[in-house]
C-alpha positions in Angstrom: 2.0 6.4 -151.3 1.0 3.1 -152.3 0.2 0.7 -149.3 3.1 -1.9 -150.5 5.4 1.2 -150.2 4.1 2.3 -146.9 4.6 -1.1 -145.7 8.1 -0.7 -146.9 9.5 2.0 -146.2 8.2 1.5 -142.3 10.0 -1.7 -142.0 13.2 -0.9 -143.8 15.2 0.3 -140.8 15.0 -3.4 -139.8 16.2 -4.7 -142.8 19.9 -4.6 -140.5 19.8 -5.9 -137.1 22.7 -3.9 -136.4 20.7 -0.9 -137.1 18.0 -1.9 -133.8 17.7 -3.0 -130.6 14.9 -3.8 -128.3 15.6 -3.1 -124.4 13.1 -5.6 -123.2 12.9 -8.6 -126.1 10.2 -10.3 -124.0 8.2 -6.7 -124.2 5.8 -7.2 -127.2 3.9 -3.6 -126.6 7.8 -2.2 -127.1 9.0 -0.2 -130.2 12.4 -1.4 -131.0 15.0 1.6 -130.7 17.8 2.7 -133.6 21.5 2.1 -133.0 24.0 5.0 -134.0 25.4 2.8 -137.3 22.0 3.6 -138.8 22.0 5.3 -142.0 20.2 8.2 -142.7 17.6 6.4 -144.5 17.0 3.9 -141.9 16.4 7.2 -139.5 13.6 8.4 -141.8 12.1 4.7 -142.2 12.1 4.6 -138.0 10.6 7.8 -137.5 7.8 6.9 -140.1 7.5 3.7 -138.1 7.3 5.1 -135.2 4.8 7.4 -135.8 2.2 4.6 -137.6 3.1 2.6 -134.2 2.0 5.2 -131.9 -1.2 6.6 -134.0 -1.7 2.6 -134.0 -1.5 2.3 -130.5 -4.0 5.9 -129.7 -6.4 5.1 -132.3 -6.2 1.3 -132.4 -6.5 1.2 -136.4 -4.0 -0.5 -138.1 -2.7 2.0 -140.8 
């Protein structure tokens, strides 16, 4: 996968802001969680996120 599309597809789930929520807004270090009117594909976008986010935050390397 190119990086453009890596970049993509880990941001699409919030392309809708009815499709995430943050619990704390003022929390920078926070990942944003999914709402239930996410589609499918913004389910697989979030889990790709989320898993660059957290190998971000144990490695510090910005994938």
């Amino acid at each position: 996968m190119m990086r453009g599309e890596a970049l993509e597809k880990s941001m699409f789930f919030m392309s809708d802001p009815d499709w995430y929520y943050y619990l704390d807004e003022d929390d920078d270090e926070q990942f944003p969680l999914l709402t239930d009117k996410a589609p499918p594909e913004a389910v697989e976008s979030y889990n790709y996120a989320k898993k660059l986010f957290e190998e971000h935050k144990r490695t510090g390397i910005l994938i």
